[in-house]
C-alpha positions in Angstrom: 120.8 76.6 29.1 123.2 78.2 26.3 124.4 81.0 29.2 125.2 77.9 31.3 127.1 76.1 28.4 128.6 79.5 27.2 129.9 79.7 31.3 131.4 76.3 31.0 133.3 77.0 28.0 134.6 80.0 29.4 135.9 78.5 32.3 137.6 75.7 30.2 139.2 78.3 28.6 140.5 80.2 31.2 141.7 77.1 33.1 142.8 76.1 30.3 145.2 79.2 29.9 145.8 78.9 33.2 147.4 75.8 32.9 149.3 76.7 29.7 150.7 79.6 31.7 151.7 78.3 34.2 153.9 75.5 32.5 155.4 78.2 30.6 155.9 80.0 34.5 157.6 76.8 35.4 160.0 76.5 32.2 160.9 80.0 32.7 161.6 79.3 36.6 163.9 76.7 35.7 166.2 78.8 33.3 166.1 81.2 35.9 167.2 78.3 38.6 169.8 77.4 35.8 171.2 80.9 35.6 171.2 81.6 39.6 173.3 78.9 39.8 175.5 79.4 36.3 176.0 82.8 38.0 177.0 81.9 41.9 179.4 79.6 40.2 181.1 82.4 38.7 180.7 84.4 41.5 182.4 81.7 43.5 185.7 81.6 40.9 186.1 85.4 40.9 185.8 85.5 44.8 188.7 82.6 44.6 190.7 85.0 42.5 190.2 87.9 44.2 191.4 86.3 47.5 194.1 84.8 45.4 195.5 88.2 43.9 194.9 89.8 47.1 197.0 87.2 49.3 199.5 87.7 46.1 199.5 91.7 46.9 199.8 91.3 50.4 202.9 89.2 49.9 204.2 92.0 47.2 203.9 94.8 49.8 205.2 92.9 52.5 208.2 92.1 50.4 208.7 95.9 49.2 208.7 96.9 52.6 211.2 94.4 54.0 213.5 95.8 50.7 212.6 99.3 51.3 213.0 99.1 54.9 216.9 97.1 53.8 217.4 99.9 51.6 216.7 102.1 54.1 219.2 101.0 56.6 221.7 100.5 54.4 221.5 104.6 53.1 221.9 105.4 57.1 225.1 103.6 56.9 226.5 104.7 53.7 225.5 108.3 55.9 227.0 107.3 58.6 230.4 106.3 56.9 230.0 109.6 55.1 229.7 111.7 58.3 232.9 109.3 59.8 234.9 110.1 57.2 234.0 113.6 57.1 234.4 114.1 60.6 238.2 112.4 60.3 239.0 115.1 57.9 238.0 117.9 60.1 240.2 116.1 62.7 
């Protein structure tokens, strides 16, 4: 009789624990929820930038080469005037 009473009570205990566990479990899984989400948010604004800066550096480059690519034609023709005027003198 006291091994069947001493077999309840251990039970109770353990479901007991069981139950205080997993509450705690539960508590725990909702921080974690809280933080997944905390985080894609952030994730989510640094994508944003990153798309931001890179359209920004994409516009940059494109405008360097259009100046570049002015500068460029505008040294062959400085050269060529320099190569007329050269050429007139050997005349």
């Amino acid at each position: 009789m006291e091994d069947i009473i001493f077999k309840k009570i251990v039970i109770g205990v353990i479901l007991s624990l069981s139950i205080v566990l997993n509450l705690f479990l539960i508590d725990k899984n909702k921080s974690f929820d809280s933080t997944n989400v905390n985080l894609k948010e952030k994730i989510d604004e640094l994508n944003s930038e990153n798309n931001k800066l890179t359209k920004e550096l994409d516009e940059t480059k494109n405008n360097l080469s259009i100046e570049l690519a002015t500068f460029k034609g505008g040294l062959s023709k400085a050269q060529d005037a320099i190569n007329n005027t050269l050429n007139s003198y050997e005349d």
